[in-house]
N, CA, C and O atoms as a Tripos MOL2 file, in Angstrom:
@<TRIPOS>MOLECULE
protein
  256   255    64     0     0
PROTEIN
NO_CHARGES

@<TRIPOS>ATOM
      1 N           7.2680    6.6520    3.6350 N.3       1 UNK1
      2 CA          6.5930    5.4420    4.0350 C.3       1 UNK1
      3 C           7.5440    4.5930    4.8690 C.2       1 UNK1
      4 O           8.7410    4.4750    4.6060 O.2       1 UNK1
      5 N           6.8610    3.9530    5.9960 N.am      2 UNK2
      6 CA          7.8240    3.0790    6.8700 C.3       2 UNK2
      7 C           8.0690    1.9800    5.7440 C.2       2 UNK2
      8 O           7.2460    1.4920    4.9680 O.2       2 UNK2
      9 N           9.8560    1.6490    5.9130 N.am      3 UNK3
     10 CA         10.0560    0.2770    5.2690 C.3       3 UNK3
     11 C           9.8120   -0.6380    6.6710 C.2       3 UNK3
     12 O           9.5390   -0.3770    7.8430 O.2       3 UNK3
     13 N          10.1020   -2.0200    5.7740 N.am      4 UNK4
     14 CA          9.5680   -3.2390    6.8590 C.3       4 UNK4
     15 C           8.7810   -3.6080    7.0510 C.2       4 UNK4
     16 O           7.7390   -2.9930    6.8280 O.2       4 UNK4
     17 N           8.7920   -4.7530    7.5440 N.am      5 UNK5
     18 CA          6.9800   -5.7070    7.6300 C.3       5 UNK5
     19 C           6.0580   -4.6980    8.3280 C.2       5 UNK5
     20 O           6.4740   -4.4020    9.4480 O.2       5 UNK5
     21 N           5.2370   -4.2610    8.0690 N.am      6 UNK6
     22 CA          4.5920   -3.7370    9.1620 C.3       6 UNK6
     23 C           3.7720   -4.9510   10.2850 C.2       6 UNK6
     24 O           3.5600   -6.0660    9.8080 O.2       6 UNK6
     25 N           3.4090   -4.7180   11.5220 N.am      7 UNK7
     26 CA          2.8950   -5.5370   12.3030 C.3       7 UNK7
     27 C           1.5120   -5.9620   11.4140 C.2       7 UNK7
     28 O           1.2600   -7.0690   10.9390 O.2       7 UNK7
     29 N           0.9200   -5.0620   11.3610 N.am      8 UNK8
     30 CA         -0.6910   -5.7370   11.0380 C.3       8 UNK8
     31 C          -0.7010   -6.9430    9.9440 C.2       8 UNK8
     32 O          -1.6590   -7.5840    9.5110 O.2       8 UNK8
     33 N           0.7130   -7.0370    9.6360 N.am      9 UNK9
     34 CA          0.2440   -8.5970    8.4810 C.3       9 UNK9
     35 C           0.5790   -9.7270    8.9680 C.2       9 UNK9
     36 O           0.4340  -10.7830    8.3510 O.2       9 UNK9
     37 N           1.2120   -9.6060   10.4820 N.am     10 UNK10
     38 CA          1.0140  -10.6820   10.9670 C.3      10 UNK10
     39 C           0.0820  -11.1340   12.1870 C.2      10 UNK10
     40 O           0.3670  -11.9690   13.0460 O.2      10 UNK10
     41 N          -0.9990  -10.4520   12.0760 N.am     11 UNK11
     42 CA         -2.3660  -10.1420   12.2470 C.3      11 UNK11
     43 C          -3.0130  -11.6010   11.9860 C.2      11 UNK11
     44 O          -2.8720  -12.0750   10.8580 O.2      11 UNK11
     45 N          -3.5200  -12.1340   12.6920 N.am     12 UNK12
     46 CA         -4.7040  -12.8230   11.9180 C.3      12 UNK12
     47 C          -5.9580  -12.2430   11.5300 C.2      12 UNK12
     48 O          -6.8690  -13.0010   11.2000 O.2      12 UNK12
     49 N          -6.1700  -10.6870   11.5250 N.am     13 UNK13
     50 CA         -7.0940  -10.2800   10.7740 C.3      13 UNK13
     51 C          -6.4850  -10.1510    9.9790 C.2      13 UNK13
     52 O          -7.2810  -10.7230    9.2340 O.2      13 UNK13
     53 N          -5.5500   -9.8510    9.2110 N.am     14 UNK14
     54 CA         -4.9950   -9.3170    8.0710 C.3      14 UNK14
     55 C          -5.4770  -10.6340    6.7180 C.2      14 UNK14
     56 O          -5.4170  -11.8610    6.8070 O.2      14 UNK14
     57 N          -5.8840   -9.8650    5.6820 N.am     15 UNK15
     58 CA         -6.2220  -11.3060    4.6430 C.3      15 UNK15
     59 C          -5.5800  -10.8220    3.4120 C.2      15 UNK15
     60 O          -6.1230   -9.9300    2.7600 O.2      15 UNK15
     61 N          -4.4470  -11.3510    3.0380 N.am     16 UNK16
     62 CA         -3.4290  -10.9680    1.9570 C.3      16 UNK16
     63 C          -3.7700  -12.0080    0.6310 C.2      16 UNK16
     64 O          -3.0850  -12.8590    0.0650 O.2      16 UNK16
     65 N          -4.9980  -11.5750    0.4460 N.am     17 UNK17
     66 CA         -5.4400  -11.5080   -1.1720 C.3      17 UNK17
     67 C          -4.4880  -10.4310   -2.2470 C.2      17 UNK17
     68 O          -4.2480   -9.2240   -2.2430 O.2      17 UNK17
     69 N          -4.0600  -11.7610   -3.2630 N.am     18 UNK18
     70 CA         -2.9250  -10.7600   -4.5110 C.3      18 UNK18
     71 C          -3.7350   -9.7820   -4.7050 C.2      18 UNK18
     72 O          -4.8780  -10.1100   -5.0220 O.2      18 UNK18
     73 N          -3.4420   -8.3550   -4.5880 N.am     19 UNK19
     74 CA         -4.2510   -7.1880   -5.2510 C.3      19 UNK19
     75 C          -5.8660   -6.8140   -4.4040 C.2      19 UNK19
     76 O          -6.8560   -6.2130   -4.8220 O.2      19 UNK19
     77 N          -5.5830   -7.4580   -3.0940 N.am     20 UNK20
     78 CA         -7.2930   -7.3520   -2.4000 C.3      20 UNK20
     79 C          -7.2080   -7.4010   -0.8350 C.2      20 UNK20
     80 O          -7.9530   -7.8000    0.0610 O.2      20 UNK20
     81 N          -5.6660   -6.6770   -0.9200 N.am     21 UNK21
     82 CA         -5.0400   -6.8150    0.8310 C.3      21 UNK21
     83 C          -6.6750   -6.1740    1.6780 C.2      21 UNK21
     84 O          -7.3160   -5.2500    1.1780 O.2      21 UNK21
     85 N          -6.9370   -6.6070    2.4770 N.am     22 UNK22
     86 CA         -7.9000   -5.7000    3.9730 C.3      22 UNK22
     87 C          -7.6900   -6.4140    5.0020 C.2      22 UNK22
     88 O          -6.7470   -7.1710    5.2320 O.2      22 UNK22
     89 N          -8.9180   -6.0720    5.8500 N.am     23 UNK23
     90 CA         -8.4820   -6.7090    6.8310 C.3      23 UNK23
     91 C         -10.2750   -7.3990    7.5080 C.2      23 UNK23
     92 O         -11.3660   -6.9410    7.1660 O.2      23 UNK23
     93 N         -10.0980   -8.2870    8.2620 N.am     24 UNK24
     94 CA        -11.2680   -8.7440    8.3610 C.3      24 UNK24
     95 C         -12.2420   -7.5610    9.0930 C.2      24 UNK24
     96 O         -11.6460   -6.5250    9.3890 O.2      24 UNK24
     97 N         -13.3560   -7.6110    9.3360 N.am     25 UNK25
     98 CA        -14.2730   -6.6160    9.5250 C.3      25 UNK25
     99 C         -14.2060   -6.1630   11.3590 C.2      25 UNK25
    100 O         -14.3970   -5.1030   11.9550 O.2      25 UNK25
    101 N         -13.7190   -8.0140   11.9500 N.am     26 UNK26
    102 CA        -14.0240   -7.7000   13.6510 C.3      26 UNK26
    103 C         -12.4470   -7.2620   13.6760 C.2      26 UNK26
    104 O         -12.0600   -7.5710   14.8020 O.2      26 UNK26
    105 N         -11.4620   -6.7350   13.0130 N.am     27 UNK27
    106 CA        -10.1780   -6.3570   12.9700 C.3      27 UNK27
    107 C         -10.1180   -5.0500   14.3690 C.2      27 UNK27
    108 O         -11.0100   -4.2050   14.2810 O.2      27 UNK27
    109 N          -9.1610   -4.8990   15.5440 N.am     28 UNK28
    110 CA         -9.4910   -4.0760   15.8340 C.3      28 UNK28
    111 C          -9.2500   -2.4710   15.4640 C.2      28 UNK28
    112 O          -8.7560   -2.3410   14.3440 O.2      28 UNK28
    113 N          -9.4720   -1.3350   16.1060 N.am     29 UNK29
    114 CA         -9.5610   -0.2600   15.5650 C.3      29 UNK29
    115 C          -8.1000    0.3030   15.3590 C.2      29 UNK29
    116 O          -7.6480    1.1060   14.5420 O.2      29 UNK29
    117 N          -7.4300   -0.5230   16.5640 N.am     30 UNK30
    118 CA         -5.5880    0.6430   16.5170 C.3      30 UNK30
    119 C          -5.0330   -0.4740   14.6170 C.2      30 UNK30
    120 O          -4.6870   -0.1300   13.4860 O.2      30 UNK30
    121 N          -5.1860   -1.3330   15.0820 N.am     31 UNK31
    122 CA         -5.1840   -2.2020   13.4220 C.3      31 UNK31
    123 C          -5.4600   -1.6150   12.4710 C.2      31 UNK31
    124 O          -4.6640   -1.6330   11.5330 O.2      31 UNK31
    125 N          -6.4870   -1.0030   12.3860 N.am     32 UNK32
    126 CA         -7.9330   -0.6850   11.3450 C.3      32 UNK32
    127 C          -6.9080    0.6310   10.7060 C.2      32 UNK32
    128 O          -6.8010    1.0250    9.5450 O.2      32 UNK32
    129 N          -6.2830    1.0710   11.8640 N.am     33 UNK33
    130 CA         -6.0380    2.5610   11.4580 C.3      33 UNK33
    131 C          -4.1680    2.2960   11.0520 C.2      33 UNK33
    132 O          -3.8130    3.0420   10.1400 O.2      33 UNK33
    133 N          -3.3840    1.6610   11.4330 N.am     34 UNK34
    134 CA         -2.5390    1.3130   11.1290 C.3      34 UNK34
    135 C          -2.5430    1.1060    9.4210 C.2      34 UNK34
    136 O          -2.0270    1.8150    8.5570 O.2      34 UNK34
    137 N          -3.4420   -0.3220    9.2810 N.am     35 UNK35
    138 CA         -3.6030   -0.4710    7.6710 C.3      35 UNK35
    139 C          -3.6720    0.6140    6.7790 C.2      35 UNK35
    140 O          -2.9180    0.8210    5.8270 O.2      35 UNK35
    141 N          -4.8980    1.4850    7.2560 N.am     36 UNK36
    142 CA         -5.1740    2.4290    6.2990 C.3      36 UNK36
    143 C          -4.0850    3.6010    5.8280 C.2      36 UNK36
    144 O          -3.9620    4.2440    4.7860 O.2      36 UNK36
    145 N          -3.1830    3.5690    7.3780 N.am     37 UNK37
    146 CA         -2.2970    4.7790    7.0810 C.3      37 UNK37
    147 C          -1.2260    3.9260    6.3710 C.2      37 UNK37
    148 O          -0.2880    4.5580    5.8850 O.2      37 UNK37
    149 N          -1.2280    2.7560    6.2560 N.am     38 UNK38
    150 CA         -0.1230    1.8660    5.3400 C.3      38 UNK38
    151 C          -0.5380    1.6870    3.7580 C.2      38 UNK38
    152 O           0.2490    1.1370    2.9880 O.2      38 UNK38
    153 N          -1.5870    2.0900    3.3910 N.am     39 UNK39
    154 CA         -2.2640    1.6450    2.3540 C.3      39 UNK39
    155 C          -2.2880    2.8910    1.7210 C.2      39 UNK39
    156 O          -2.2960    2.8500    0.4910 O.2      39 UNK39
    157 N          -2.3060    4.3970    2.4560 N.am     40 UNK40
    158 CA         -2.7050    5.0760    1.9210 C.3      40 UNK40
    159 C          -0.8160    5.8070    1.4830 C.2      40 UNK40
    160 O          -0.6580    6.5630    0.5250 O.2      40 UNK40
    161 N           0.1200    5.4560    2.2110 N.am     41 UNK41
    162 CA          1.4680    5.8250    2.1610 C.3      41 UNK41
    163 C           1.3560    4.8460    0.5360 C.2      41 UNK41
    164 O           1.4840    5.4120   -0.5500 O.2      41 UNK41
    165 N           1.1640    3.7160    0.6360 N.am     42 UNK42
    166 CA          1.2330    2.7050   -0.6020 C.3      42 UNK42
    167 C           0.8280    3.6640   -1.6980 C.2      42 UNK42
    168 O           1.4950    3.8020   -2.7240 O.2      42 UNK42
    169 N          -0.1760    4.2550   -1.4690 N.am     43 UNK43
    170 CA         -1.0510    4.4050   -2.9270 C.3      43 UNK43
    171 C           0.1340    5.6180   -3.3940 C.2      43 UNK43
    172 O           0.6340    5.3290   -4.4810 O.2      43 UNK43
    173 N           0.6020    6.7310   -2.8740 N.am     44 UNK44
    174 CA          1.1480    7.7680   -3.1290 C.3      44 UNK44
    175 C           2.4930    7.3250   -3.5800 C.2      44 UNK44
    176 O           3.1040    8.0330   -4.3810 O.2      44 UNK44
    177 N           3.0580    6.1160   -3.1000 N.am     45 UNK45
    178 CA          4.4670    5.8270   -3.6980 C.3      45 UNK45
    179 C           4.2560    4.9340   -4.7850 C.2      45 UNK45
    180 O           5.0890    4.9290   -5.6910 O.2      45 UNK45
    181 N           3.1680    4.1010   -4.8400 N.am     46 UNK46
    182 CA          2.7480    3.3660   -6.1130 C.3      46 UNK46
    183 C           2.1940    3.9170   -7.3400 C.2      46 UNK46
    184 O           1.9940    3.1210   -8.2580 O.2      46 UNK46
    185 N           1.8770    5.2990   -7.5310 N.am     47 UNK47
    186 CA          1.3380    6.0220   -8.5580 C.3      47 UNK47
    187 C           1.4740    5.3650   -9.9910 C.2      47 UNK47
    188 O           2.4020    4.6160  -10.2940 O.2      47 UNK47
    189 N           0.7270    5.6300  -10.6020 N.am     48 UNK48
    190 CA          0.9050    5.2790  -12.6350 C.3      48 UNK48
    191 C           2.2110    5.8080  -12.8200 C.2      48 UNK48
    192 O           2.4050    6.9460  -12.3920 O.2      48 UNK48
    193 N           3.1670    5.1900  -13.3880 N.am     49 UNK49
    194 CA          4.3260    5.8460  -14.0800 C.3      49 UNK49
    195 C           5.2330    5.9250  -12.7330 C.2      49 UNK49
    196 O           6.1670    6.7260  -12.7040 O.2      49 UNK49
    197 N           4.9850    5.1860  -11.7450 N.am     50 UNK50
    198 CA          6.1470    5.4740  -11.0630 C.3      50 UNK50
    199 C           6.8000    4.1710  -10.7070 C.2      50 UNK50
    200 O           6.1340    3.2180  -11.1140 O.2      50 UNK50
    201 N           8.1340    3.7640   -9.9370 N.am     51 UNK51
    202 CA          8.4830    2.6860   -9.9410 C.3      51 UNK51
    203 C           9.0370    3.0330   -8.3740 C.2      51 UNK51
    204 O           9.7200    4.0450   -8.2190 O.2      51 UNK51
    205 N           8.6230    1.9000   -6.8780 N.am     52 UNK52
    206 CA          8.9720    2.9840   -6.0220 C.3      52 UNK52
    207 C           9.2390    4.2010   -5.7780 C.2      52 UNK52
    208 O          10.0790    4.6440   -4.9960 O.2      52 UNK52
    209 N           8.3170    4.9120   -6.6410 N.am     53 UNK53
    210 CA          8.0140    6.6130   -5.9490 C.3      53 UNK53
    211 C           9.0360    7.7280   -6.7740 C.2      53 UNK53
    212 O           9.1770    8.9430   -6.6350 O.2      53 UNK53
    213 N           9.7940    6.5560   -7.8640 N.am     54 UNK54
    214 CA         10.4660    7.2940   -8.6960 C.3      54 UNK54
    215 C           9.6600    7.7070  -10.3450 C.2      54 UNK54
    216 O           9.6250    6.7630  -11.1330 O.2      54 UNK54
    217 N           9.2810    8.5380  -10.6430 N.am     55 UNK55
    218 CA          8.9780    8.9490  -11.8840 C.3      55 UNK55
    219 C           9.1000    8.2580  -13.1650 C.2      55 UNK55
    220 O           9.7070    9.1880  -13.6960 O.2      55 UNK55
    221 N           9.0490    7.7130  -13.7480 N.am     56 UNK56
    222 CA          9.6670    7.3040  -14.9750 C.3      56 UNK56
    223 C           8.6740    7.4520  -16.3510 C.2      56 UNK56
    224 O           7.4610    7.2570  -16.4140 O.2      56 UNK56
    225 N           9.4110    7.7740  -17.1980 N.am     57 UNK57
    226 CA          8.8670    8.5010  -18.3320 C.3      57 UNK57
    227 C           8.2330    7.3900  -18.9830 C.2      57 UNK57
    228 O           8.5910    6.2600  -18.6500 O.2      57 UNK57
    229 N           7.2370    7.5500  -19.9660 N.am     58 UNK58
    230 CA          7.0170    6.3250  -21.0410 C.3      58 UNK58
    231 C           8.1600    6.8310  -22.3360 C.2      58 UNK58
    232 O           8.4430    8.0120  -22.5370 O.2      58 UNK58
    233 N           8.4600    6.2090  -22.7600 N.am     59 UNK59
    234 CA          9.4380    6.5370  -23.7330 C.3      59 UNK59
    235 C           9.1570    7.1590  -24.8400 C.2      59 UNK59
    236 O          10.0890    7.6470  -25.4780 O.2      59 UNK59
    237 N           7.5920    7.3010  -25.3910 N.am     60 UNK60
    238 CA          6.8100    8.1460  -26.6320 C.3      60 UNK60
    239 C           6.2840    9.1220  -26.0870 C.2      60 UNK60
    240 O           6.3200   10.1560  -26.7540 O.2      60 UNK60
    241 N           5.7800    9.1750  -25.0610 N.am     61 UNK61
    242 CA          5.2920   10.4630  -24.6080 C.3      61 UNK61
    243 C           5.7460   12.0570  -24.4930 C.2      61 UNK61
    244 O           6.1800   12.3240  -23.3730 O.2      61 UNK61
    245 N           5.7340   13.1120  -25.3780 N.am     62 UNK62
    246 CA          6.0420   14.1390  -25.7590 C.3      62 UNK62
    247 C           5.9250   15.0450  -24.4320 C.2      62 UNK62
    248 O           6.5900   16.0450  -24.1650 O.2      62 UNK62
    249 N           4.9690   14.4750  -23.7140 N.am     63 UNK63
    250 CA          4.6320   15.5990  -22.1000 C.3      63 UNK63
    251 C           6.1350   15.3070  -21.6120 C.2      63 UNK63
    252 O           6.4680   16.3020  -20.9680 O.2      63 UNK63
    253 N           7.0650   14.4860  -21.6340 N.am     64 UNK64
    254 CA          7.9050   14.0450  -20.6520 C.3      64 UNK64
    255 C           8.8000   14.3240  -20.8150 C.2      64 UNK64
    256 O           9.6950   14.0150  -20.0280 O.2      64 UNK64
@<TRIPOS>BOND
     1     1     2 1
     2     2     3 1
     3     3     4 2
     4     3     5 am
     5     5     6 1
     6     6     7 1
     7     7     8 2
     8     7     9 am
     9     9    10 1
    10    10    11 1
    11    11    12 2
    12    11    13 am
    13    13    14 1
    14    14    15 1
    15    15    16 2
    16    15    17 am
    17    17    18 1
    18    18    19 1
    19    19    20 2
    20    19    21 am
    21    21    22 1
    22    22    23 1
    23    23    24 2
    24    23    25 am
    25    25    26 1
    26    26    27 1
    27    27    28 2
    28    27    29 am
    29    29    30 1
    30    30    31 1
    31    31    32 2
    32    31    33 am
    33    33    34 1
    34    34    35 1
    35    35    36 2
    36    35    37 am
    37    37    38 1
    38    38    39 1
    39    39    40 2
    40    39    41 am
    41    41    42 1
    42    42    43 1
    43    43    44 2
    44    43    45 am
    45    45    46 1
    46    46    47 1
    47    47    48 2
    48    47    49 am
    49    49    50 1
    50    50    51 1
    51    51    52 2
    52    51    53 am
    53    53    54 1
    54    54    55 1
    55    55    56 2
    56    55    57 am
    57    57    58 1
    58    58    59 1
    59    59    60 2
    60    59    61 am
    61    61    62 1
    62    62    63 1
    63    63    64 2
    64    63    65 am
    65    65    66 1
    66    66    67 1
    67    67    68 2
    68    67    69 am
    69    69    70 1
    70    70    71 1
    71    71    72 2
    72    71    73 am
    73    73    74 1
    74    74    75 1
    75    75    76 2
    76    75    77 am
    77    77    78 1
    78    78    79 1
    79    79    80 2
    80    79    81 am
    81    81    82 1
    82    82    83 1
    83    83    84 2
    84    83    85 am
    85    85    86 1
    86    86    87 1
    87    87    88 2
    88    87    89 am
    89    89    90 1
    90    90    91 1
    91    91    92 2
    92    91    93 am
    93    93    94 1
    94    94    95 1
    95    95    96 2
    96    95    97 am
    97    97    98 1
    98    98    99 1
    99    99   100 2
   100    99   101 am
   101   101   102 1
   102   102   103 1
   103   103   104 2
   104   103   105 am
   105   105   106 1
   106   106   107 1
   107   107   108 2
   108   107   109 am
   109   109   110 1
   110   110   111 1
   111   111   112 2
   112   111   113 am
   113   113   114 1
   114   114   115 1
   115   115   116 2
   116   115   117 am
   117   117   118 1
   118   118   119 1
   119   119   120 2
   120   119   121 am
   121   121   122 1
   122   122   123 1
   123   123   124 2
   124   123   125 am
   125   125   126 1
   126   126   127 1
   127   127   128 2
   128   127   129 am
   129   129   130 1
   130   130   131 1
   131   131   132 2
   132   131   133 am
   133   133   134 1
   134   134   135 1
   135   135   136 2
   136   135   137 am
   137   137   138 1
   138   138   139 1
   139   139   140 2
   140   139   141 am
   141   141   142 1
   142   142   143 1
   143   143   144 2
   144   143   145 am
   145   145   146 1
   146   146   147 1
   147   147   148 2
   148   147   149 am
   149   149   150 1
   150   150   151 1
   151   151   152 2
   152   151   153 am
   153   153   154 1
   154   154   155 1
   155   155   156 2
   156   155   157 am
   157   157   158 1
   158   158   159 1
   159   159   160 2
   160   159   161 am
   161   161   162 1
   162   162   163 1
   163   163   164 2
   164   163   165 am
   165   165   166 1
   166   166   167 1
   167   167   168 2
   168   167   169 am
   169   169   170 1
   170   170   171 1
   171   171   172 2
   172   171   173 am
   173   173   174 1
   174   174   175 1
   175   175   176 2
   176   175   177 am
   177   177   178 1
   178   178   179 1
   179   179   180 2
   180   179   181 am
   181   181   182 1
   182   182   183 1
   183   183   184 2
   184   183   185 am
   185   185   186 1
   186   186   187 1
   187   187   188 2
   188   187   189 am
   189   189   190 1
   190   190   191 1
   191   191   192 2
   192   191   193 am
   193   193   194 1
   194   194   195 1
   195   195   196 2
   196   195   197 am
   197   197   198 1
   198   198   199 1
   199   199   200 2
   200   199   201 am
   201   201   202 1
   202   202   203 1
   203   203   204 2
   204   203   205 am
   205   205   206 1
   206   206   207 1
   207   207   208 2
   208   207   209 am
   209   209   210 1
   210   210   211 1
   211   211   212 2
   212   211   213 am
   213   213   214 1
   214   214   215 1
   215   215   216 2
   216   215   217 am
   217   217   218 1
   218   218   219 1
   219   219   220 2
   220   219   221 am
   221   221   222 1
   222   222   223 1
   223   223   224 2
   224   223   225 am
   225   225   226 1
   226   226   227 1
   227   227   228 2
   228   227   229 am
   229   229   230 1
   230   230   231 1
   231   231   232 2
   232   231   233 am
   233   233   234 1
   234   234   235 1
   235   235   236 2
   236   235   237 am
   237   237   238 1
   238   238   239 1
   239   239   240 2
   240   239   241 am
   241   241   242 1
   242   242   243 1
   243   243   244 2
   244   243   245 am
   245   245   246 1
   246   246   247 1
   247   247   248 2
   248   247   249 am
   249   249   250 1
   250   250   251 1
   251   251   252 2
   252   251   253 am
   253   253   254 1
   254   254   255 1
   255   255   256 2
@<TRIPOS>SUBSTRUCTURE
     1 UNK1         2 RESIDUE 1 A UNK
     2 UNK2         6 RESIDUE 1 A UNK
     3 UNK3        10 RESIDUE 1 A UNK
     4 UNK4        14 RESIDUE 1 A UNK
     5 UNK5        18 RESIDUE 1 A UNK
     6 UNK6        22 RESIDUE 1 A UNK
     7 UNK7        26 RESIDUE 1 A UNK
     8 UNK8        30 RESIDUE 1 A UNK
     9 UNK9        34 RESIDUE 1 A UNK
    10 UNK10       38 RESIDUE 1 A UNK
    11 UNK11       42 RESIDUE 1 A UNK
    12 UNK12       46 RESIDUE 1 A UNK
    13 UNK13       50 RESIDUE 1 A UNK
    14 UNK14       54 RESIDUE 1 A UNK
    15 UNK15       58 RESIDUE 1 A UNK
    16 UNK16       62 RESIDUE 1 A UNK
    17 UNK17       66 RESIDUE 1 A UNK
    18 UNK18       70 RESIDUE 1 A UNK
    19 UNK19       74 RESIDUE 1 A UNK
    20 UNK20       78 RESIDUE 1 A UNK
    21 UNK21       82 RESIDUE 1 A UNK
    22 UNK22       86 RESIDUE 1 A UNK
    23 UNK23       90 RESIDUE 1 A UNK
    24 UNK24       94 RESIDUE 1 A UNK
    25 UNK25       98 RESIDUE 1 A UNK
    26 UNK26      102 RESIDUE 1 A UNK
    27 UNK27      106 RESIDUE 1 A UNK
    28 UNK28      110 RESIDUE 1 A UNK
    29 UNK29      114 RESIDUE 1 A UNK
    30 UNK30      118 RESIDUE 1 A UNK
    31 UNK31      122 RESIDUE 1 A UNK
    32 UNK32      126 RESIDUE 1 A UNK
    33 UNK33      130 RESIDUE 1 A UNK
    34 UNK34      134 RESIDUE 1 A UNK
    35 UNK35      138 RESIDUE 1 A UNK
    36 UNK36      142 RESIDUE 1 A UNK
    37 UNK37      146 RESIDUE 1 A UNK
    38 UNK38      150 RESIDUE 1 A UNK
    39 UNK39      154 RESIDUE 1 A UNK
    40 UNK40      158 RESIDUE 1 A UNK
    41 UNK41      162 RESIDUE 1 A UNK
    42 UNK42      166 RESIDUE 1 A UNK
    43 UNK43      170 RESIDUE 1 A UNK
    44 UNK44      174 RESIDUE 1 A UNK
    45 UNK45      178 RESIDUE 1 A UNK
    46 UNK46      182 RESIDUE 1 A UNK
    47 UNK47      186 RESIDUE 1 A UNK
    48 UNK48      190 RESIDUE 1 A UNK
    49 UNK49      194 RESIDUE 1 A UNK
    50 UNK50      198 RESIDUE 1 A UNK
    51 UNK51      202 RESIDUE 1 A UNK
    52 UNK52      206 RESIDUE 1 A UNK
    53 UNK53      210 RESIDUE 1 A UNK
    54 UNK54      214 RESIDUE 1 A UNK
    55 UNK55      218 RESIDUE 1 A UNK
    56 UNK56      222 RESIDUE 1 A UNK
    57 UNK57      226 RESIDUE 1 A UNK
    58 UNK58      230 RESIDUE 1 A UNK
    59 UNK59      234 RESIDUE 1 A UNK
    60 UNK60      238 RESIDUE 1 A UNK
    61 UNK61      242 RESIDUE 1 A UNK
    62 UNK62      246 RESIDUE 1 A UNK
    63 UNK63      250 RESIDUE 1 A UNK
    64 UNK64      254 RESIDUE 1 A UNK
């Protein structure tokens, strides 16, 4: 995932709701597609159980 601000949040489409980031609807398309490929890098390094993209065990859990 790119580190650093990415451009689109200083967007005035960009609407940085805690937990409800998008972007407004007339946002344009090179934008549109920027976000998504930023959001979707997010989701894969943000996983359950991970802490920046690092693994970390729950401490009772026998799978681990």
């Amino acid at each position: 995932m790119e580190k650093g601000r990415p451009s689109f949040m200083d967007s005035p489409y960009f609407v940085d709701e805690p937990g409800n980031w998008h972007l407004k609807p007339e946002a344009p398309e090179e934008l549109q597609k920027e976000f998504e490929a930023y959001m979707h890098d997010a989701e894969a390094e943000n996983a359950p159980g991970t802490l920046d993209g690092v693994r970390i065990p729950y401490p009772y859990s026998k799978n681990d």
